[in-house]
Every structure is written in structure tokens, then in C-alpha cells.
TORKOL-4160 file (C-alpha; in steps of 0.2 Angstrom, whole numbers, padded with zeros to 4 digits, m for minus):
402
<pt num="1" X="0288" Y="0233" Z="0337"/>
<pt num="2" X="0286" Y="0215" Z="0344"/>
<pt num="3" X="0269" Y="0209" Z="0343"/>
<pt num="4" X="0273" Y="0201" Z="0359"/>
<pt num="5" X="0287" Y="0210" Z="0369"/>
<pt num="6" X="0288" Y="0196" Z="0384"/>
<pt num="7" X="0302" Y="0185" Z="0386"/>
<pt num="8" X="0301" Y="0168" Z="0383"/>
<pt num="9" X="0286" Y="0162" Z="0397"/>
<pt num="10" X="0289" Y="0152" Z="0412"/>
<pt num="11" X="0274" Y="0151" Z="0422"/>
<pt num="12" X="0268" Y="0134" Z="0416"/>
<pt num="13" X="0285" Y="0125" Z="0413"/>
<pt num="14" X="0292" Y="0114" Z="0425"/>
<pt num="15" X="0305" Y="0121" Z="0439"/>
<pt num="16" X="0324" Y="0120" Z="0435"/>
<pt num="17" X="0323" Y="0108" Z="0449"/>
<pt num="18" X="0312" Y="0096" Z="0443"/>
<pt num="19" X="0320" Y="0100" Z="0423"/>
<pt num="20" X="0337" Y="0097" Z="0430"/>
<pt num="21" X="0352" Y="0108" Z="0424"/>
<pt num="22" X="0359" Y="0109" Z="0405"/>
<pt num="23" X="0376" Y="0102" Z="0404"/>
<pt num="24" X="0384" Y="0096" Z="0389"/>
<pt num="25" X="0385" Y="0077" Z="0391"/>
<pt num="26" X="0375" Y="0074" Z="0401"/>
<pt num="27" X="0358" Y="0064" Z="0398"/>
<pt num="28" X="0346" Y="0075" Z="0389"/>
<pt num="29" X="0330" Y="0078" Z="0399"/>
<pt num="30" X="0312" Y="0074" Z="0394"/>
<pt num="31" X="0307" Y="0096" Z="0394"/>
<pt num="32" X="0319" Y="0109" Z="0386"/>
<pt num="33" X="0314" Y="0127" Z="0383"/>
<pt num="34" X="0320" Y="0132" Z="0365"/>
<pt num="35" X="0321" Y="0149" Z="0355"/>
<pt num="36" X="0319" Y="0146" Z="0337"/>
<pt num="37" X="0325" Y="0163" Z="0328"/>
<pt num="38" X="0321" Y="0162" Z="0310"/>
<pt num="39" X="0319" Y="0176" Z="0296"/>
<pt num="40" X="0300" Y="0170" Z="0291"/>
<pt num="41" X="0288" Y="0162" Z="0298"/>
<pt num="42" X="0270" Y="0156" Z="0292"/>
<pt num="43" X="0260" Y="0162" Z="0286"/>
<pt num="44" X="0274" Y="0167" Z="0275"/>
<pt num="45" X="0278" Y="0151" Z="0264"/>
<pt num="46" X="0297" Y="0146" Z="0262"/>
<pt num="47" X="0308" Y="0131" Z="0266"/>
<pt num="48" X="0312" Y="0137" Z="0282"/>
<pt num="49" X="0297" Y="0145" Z="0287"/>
<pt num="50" X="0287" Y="0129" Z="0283"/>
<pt num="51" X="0302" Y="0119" Z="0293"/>
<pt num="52" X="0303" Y="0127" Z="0310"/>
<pt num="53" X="0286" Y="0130" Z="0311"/>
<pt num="54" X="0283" Y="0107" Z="0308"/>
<pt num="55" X="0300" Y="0104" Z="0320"/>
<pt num="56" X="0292" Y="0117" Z="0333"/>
<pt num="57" X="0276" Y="0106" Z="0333"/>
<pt num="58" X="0286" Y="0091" Z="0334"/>
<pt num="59" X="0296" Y="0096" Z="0347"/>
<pt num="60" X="0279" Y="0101" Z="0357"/>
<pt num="61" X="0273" Y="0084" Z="0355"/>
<pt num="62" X="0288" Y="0080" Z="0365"/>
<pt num="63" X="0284" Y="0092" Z="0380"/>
<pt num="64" X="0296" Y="0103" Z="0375"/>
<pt num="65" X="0292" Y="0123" Z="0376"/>
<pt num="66" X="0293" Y="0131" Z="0361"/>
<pt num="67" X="0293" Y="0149" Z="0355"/>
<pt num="68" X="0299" Y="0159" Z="0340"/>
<pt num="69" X="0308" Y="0176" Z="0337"/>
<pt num="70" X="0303" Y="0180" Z="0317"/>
<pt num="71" X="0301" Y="0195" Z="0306"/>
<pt num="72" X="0286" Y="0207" Z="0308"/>
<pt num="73" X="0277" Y="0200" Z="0293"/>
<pt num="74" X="0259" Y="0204" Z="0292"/>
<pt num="75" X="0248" Y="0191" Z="0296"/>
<pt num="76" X="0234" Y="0198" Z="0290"/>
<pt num="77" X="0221" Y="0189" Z="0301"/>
<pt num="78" X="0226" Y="0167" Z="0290"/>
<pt num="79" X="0224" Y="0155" Z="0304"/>
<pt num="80" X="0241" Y="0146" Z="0303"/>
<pt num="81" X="0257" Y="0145" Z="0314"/>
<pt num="82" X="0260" Y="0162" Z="0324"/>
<pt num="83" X="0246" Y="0172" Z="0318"/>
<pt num="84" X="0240" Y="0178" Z="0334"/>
<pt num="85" X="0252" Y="0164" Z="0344"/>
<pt num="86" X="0261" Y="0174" Z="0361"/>
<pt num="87" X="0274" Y="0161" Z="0360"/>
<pt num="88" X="0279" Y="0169" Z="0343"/>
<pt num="89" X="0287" Y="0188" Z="0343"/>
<pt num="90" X="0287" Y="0195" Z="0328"/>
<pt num="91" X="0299" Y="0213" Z="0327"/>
<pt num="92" X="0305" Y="0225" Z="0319"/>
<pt num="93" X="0296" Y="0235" Z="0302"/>
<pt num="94" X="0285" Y="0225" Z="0292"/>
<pt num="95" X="0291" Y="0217" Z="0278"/>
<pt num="96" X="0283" Y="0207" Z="0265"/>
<pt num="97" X="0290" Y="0189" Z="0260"/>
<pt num="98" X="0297" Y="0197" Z="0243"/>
<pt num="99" X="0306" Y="0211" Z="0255"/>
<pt num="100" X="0315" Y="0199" Z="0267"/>
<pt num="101" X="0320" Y="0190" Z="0250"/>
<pt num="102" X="0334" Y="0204" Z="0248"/>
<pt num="103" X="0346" Y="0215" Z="0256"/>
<pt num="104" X="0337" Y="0232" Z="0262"/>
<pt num="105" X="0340" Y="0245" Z="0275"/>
<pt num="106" X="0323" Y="0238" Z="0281"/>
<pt num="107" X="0329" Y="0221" Z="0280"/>
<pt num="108" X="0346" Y="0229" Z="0291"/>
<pt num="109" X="0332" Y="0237" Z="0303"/>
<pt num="110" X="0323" Y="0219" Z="0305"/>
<pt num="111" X="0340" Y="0212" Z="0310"/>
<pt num="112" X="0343" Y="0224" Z="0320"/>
<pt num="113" X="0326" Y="0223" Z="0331"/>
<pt num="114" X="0331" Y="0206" Z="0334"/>
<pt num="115" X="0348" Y="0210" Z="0340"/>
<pt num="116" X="0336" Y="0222" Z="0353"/>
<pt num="117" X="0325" Y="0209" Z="0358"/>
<pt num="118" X="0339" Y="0196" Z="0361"/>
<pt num="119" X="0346" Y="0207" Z="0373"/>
<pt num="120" X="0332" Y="0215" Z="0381"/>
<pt num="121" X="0324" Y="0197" Z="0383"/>
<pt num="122" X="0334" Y="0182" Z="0385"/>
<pt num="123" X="0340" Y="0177" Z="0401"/>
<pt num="124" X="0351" Y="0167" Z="0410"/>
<pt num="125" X="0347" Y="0149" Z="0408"/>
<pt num="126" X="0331" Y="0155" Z="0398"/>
<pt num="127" X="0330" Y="0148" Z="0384"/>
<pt num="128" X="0339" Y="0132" Z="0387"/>
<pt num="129" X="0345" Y="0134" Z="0367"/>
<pt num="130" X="0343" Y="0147" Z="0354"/>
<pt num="131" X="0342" Y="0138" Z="0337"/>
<pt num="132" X="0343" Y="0151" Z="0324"/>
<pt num="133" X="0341" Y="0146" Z="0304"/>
<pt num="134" X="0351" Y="0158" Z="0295"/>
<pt num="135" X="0366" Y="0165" Z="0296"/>
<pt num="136" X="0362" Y="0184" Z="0299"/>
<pt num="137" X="0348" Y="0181" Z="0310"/>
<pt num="138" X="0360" Y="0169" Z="0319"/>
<pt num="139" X="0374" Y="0182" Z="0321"/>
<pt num="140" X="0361" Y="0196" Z="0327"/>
<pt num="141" X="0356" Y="0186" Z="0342"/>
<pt num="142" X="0371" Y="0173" Z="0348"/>
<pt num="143" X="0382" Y="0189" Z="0354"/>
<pt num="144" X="0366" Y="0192" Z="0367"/>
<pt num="145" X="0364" Y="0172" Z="0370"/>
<pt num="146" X="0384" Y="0169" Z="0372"/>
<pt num="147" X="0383" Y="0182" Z="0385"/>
<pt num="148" X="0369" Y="0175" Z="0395"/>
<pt num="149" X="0376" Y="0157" Z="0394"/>
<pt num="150" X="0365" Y="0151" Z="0382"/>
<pt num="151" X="0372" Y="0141" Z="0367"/>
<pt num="152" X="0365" Y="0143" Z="0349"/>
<pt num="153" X="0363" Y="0131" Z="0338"/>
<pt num="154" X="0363" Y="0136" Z="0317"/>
<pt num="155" X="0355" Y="0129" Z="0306"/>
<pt num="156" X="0359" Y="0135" Z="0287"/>
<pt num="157" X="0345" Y="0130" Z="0276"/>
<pt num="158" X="0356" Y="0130" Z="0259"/>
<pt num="159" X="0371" Y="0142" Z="0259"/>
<pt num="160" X="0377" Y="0157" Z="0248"/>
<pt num="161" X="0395" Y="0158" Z="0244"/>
<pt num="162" X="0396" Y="0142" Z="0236"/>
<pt num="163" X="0385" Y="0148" Z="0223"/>
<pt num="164" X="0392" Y="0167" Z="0223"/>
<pt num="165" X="0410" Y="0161" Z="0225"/>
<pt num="166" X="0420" Y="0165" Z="0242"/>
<pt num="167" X="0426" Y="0181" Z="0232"/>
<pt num="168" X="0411" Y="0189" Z="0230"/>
<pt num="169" X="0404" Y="0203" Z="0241"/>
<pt num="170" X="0390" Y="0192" Z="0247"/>
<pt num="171" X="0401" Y="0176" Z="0250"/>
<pt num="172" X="0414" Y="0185" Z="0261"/>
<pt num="173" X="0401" Y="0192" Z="0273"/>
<pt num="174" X="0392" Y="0175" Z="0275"/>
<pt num="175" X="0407" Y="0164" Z="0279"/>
<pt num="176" X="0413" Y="0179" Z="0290"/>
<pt num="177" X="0397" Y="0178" Z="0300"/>
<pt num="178" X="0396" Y="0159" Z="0299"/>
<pt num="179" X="0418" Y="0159" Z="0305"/>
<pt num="180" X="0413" Y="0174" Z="0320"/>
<pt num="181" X="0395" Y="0165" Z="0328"/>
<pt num="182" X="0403" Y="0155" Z="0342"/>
<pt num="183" X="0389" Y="0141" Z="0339"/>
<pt num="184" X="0389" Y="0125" Z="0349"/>
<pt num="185" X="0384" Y="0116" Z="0333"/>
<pt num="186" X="0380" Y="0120" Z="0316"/>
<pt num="187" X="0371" Y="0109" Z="0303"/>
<pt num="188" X="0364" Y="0111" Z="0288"/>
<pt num="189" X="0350" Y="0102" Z="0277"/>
<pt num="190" X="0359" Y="0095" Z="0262"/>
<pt num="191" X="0374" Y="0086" Z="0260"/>
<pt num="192" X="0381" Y="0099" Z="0249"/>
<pt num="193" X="0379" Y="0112" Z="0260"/>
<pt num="194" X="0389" Y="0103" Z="0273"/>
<pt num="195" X="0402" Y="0099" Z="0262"/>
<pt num="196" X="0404" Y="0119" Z="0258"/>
<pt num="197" X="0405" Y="0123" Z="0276"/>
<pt num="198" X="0419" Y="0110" Z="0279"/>
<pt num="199" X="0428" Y="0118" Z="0266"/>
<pt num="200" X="0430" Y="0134" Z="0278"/>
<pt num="201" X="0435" Y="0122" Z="0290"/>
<pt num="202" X="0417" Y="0123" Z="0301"/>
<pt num="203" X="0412" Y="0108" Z="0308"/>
<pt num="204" X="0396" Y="0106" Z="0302"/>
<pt num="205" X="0382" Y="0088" Z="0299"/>
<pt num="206" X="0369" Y="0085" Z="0291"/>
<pt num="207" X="0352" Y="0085" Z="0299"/>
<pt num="208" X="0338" Y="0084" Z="0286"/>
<pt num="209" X="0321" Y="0092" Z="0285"/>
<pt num="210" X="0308" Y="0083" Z="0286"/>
<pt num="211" X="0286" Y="0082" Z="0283"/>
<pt num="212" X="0269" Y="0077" Z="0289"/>
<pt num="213" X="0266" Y="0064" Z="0278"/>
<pt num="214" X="0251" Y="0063" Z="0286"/>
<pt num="215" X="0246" Y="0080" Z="0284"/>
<pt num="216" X="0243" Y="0077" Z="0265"/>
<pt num="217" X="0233" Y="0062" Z="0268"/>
<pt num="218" X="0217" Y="0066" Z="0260"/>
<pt num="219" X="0210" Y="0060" Z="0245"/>
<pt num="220" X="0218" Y="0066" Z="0230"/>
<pt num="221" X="0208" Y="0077" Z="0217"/>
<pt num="222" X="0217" Y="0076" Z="0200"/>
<pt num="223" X="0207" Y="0083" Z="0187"/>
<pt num="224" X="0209" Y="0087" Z="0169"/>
<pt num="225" X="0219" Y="0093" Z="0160"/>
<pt num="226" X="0236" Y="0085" Z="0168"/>
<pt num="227" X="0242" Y="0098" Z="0180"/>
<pt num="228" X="0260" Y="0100" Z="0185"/>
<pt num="229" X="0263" Y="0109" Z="0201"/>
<pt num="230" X="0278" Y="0123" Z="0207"/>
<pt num="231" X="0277" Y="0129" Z="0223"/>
<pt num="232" X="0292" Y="0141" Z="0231"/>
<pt num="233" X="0297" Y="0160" Z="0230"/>
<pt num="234" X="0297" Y="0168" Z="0212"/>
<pt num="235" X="0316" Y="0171" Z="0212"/>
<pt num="236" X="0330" Y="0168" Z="0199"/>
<pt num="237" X="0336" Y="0154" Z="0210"/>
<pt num="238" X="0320" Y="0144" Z="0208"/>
<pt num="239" X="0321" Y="0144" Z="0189"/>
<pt num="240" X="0304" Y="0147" Z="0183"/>
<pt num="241" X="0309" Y="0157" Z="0167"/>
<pt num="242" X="0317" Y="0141" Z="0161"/>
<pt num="243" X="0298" Y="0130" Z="0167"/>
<pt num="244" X="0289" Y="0141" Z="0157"/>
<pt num="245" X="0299" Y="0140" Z="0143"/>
<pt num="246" X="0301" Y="0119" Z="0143"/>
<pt num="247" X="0282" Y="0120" Z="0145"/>
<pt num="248" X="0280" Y="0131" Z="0128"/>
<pt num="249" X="0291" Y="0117" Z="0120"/>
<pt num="250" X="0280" Y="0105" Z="0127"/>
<pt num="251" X="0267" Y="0114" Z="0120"/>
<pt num="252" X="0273" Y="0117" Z="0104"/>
<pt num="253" X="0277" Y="0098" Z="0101"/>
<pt num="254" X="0258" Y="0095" Z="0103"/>
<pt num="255" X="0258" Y="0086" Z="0119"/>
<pt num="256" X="0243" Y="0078" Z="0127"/>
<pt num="257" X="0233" Y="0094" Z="0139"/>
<pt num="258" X="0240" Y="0102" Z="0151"/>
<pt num="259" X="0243" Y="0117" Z="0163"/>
<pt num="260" X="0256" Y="0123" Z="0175"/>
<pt num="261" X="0250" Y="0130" Z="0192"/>
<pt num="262" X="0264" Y="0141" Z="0200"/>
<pt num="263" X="0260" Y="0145" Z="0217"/>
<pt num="264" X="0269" Y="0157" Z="0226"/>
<pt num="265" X="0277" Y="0176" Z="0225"/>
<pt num="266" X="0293" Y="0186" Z="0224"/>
<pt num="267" X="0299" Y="0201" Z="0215"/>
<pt num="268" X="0300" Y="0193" Z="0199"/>
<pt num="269" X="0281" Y="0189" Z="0198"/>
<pt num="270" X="0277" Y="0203" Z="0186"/>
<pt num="271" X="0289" Y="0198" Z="0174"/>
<pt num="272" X="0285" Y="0180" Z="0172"/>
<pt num="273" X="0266" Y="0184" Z="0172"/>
<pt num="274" X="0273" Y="0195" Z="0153"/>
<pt num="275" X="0285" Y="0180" Z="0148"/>
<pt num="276" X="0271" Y="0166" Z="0150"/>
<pt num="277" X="0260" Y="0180" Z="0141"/>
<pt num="278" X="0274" Y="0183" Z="0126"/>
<pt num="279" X="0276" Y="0162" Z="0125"/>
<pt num="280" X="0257" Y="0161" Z="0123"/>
<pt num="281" X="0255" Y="0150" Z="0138"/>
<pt num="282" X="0241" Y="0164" Z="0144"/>
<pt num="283" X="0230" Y="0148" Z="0143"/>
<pt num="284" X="0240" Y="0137" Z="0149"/>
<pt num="285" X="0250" Y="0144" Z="0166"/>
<pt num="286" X="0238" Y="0149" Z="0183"/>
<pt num="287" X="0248" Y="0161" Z="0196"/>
<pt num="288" X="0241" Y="0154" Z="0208"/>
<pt num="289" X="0248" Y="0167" Z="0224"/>
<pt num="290" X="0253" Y="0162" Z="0239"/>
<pt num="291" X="0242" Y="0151" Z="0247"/>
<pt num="292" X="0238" Y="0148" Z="0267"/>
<pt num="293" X="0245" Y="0130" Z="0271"/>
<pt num="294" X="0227" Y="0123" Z="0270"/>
<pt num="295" X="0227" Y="0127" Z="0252"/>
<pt num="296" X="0243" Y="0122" Z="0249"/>
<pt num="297" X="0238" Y="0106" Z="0255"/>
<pt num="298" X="0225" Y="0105" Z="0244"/>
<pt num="299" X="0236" Y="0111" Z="0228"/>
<pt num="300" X="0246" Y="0097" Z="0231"/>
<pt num="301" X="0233" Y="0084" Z="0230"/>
<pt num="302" X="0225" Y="0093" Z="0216"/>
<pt num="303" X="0241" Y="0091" Z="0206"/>
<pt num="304" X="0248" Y="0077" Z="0195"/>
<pt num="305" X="0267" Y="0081" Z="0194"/>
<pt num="306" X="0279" Y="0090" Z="0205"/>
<pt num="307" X="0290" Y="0102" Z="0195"/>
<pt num="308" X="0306" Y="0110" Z="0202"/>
<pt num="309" X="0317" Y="0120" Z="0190"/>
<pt num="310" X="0328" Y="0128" Z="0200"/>
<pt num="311" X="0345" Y="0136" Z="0199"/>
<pt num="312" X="0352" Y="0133" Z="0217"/>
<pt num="313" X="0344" Y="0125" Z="0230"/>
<pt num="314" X="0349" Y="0115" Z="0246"/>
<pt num="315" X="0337" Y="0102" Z="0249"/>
<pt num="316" X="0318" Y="0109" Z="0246"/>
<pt num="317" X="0305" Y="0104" Z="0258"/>
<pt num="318" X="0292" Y="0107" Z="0240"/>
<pt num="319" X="0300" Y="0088" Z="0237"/>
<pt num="320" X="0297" Y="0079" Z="0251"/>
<pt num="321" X="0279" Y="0086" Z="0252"/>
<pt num="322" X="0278" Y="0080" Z="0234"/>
<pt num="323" X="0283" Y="0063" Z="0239"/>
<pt num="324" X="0270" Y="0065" Z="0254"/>
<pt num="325" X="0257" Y="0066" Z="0243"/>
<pt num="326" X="0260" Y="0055" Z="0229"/>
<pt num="327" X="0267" Y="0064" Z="0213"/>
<pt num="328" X="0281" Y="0061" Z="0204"/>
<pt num="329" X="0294" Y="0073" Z="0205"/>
<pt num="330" X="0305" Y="0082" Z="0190"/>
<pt num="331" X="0319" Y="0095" Z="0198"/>
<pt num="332" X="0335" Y="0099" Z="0194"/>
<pt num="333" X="0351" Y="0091" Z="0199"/>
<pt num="334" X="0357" Y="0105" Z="0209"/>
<pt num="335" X="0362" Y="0108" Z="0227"/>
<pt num="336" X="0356" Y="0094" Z="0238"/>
<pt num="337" X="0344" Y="0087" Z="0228"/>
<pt num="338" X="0353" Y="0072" Z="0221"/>
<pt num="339" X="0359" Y="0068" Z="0238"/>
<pt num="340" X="0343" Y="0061" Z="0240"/>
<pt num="341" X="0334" Y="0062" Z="0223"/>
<pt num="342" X="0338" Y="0047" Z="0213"/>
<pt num="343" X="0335" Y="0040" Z="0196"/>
<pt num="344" X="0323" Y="0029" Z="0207"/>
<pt num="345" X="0313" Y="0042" Z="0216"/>
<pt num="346" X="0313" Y="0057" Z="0203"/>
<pt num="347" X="0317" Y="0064" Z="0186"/>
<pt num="348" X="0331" Y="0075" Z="0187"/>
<pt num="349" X="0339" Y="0087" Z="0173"/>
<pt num="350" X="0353" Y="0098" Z="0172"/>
<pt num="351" X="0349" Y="0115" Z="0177"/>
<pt num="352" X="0344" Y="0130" Z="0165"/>
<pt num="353" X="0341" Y="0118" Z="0149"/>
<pt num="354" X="0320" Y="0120" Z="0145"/>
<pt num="355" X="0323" Y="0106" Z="0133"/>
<pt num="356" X="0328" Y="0092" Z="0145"/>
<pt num="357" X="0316" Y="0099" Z="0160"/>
<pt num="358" X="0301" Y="0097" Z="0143"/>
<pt num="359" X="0307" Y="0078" Z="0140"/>
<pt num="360" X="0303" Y="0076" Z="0159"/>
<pt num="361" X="0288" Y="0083" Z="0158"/>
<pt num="362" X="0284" Y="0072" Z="0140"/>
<pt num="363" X="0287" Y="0057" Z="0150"/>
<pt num="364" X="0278" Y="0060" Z="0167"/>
<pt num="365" X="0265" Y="0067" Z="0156"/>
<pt num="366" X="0261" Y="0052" Z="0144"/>
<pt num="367" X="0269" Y="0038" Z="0153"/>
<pt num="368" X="0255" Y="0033" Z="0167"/>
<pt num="369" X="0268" Y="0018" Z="0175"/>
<pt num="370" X="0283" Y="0029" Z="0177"/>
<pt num="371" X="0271" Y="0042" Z="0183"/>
<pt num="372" X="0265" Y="0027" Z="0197"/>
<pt num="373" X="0281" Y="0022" Z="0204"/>
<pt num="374" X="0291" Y="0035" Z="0206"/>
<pt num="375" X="0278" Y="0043" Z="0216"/>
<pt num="376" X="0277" Y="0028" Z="0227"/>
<pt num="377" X="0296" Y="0025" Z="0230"/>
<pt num="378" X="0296" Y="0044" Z="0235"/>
<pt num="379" X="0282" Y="0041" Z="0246"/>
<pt num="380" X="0290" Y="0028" Z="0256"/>
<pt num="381" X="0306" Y="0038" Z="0256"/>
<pt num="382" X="0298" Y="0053" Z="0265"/>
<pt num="383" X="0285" Y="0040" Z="0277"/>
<pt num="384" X="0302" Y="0031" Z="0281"/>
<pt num="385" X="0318" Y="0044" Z="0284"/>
<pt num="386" X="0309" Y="0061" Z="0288"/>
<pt num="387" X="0296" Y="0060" Z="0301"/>
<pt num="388" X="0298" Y="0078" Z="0309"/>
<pt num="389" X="0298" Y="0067" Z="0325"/>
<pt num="390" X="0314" Y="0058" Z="0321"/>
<pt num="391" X="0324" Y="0076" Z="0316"/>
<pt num="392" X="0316" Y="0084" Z="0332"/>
<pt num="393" X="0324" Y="0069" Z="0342"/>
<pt num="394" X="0342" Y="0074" Z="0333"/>
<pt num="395" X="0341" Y="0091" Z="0337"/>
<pt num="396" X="0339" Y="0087" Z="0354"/>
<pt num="397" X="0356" Y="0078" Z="0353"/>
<pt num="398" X="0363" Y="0093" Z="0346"/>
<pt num="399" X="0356" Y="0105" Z="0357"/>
<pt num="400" X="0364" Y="0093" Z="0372"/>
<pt num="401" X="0382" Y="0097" Z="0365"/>
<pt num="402" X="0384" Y="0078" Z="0357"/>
């Protein structure tokens, strides 16, 4: 059941005689109504929880009226984005973070409440726009949108089947679902991702996330030993088997102090807590859970280093809130991230090789200059090209057909 089983709320927004009428072309008015539809929201951490819950608040600084249609995660009582918010409908059965990671008849069930809501709630004209950011969430409620007049907008936050292969179970039903949505636009977050979706001949662009810079503004509170930082779901795709072993090579070459914090979840938590155990890292390595954004925050300016390891990846937003508070990034050169990470701006090493991603670390570890500018060129990268104001401005584009 939704925690809020309203539709989208009218009684404060402006009159579609003062909001004028949506036509493609058109200038875009100063108000829209919009309908984010996302498979999690915080206080669940992810990319695309953590991303549609900053563009909802930029698009609110605009005047715009915002709501959310999201899993029925437990909330549990954190103060964050949609914990007890009306503007944010959260259906279907619960499900943890780890639990909307994978394909379940719960996850099917989850889906399929959102399919309900779409049709028992949207109407004509209201929202102005759906904008859904993933593929299956996108399919369950465009059919209901398209037949209210409403267009959808997709957002794909990394996709599947150039990973899987086209072949392969999962990459046949994404491109089928991406090929059947019938969505005004579709974008996706890293240039890699975009190119993939051309290749099925979708016309998709590239609309970037973004971050608060100012958000992680607050003194910063590295202590000792050097600490290096992951933050993101405990999944193969993140690669955190290969950090912990390039940390116990780093170790074993007697390196200066140090400690890795992991901070987040997912259904292979359990069995890196045994490997870091086996590697004798027991010392070394904190779990640290999945923290409220607050928290976060503060692990982030906590840390010295940024360490991403992973497998595949479109363009993680865990890198630009490194850059936003000031560390040095290490991550692996897959998916989107050398599109924007640069010999410049990060250290980046080939995927699945623990000896290169512990060279990395060696030299963020013990070199103090390189440590200093490539935190302050990534900082002006994210200060500069990915204000959430700037990619709110963009979407608006988008949602206006151009």
C-alpha cells in the first residue's frame, strides 16, 4: 500500500490558466508539475536515489511542483528526503535496498503497484511530465501516462546489456523495454551509456548528474591513520573484493597507516566482512552501514581519499561528492567514468587488477602534492559543470519536447 494514496496535489499550484498549456515548442513556463518515478529513494542510498532526490530540490527552488512515486522502503523514522513527505508515494510490499538490488517476485509485485497507482492516479494534464529513472519502473507507468496524454521522460542511470551482452536474458528484456516505452526523450548520465543506446538506434543525450557542492562545505575532519573512503551498494559491480585485496597488498608492502571505511550494504556484505577477516584486514577495514545523508556528509569529510573499484558503472554521483569535498579520487576506468575523470582530476586503473588499484593508493597515500591538486582540480570540475540547478534547467528543455 501507498503511504500516501492521493494523486499528485493541486490545491496550492497555480491554475492551468495562469500556468498556460504544455505544448512542445513552445516557451517553457516559469511552474511545471512533475512526477519523478524511481525504484529508490532516500533514505535508501544509491545513485539514483541520492540524484532525483537533489534535482527534485532544485527543481523546487525553481517553483516547480515536485512529487515522487518510489518503492515502499522502510523509513524507519531518519529525517531525510520522503520520510513522512505527502508529496512522496511510496507502494507496493516492502523491500529493503539489498531486495530492490535484484529480480524477485517481490521486486515484480513492487513494479506492479506502481503500474496500479499510475493508473488509478494520474490525470489528464496532471503531471505535466513523468520522469521515470530506470527502465522497468519507466515501462510500468508510461502505458498509464501515454493514455492520459502525459509524456515520460527516461532517465537510464547506467545501463545493463552492454555489460551482459544484447544476448543475454537480462539484455534482451532491457532493450525490449527501452525500444516499447514510447518516451518523449531519453537520456542517460554518462557518455557511454548513450553511446550504447544509440547502438539500438534510441535517440538518447547525455544529461549529467550533478551535486551540492555546498552541501559538504563544512570543515573537514581527517584524522589519523590515513583513511580512504567507499561509499555505494556492496554488489559485484562495485568491486570491493578487489579494494580489499589491493588494501592487503598495500599492507603487506608496509605502507604508512591506514584504514578503509566501506559504507554502505547489499547482499554480499556478509562475505566481504569473511574476506577482510581471511586477508587479516580485521584491523584495518570498518563496515561502516548505510548511513543517513547527514552522516554521509560527515564520512566524506572525515576521509582522506576516495576509492572506487568497480566493475561497471555509468557515472557515480560517490565521485563528484568526492570532488565536492576535497579528496582525491582513485576508481576504475569503466563505464562513464573516464568521460569525465582524467589523468588530471583522478587516478584511474584498469578494473579487477588489486595490484594497480594498491599503486593508487601507495601514491595518494604517501605523496601529499598529488594528494592536493587532484582534489582541487576535481573541485572546481564539480563547482563549475554540475550545479543541480544547471541539470534541473536541462531537463526542463527536455520535458518541453526540444
Amino acid at each position: 500500500r501507498s503511504s500516501s494514496s492521493r494523486a499528485p496535489s493541486s490545491s496550492s499550484r497555480p491554475s492551468s490558466r495562469d500556468r498556460g498549456t504544455f505544448i512542445p515548442g513552445r516557451t517553457v513556463r516559469a511552474a511545471m508539475r512533475v512526477l519523478h518515478v524511481v525504484k529508490k529513494f532516500p533514505p535508501l542510498v544509491g545513485g539514483d536515489a541520492t540524484a532525483v532526490a537533489a534535482l527534485a530540490r532544485a527543481q523546487r527552488r525553481a517553483g516547480d511542483d515536485v512529487e515522487v512515486l518510489t518503492s515502499n522502503s522502510p523509513v524507519g523514522g531518519m529525517a531525510s528526503d520522503g520520510a513522512g513527505d505527502p508529496h512522496v508515494h511510496r507502494v507496493g510490499p516492502p523491500q529493503t535496498s539489498a531486495q530492490l538490488d535484484r529480480i524477485t517476485v517481490r521486486r515484480a509485485r513492487g513494479l506492479a503497484a506502481m503500474q496500479s497507482w499510475a493508473k488509478a492516479h494520474l490525470r489528464r494534464g496532471t503531471p505535466d511530465v513523468v520522469h521515470a529513472h530506470a527502465v522497468d519502473v519507466g515501462y510500468a507507468v508510461a502505458p498509464a501516462a501515454k493514455a492520459r496524454g502525459i509524456p515520460t521522460v527516461l532517465t537510464c542511470h547506467g545501463v545493463w546489456f552492454p555489460v551482459t551482452g544484447r544476448r543475454s536474458g537480462r539484455g534482451r528484456v532491457e532493450v525490449a523495454l527501452l525500444r516499447r516505452g514510447g518516451y518523449r526523450g531519453i537520456t542517460a548520465v554518462d557518455a557511454a551509456s548513450v553511446a550504447a543506446l544509440k547502438s539500438i538506434e534510441l535517440d538518447a543525450v547525455l544529461v549529467p548528474n550533478g551535486v551540492d557542492v555546498d552541501e559538504f562545505a563544512g570543515e573537514r575532519h581527517p584524522g589519523s591513520p590515513f583513511r580512504f573512503l567507499f561509499a555505494g551498494r556492496h554488489e559485484r559491480a562495485k568491486g570491493l573484493d578487489v579494494l580489499l585485496e589491493a588494501a592487503a597488498e598495500l599492507r603487506h608492502k608496509g605502507s604508512a597507516p591506514f584504514a578503509v571505511d566501506l559504507a554502505g550494504e547489499g547482499s554480499l556484505t556478509a562475505m566481504l566482512r569473511t574476506q577482510a577477516q581471511d586477508l587479516g584486514l580485521g584491523g584495518v577495514v570498518r563496515f561502516v552501514g548505510n548511513l543517513p545523508r547527514p552522516d554521509l556528509v560527515r564520512a566524506f569529510l572525515a576521509a582522506d581519499a576516495f576509492v572506487l573499484p568497480s566493475r561497471a558503472e555509468g557515472f557515480p554521483m560517490a565521485i563528484l561528492e568526492a570532488w565536492a569535498a576535497r579528496l582525491p579520487v582513485i576508481a576504475a576506468a569503466v563505464g562513464g567514468i573516464p568521460h569525465v575523470c582524467t589523468a588530471e582530476n583522478a587516478l584511474l586503473v584498469p578494473p579487477e587488477n588489486p595490484g594497480e588499484l594498491a599503486v593508487a593508493m601507495a601514491t595518494v597515500l604517501r605523496e601529499p602534492v598529488t594528494r592536493q591538486a587532484l582534489a582541487e582540480r576535481g573541485h572546481a570540475l564539480a563547482r563549475g559543470a554540475f550545479s543541480w540547478d544547471a541539470i534541473a534547467r536541462r531537463y526542463r528543455e527536455l520535458y518541453a519536447g526540444r
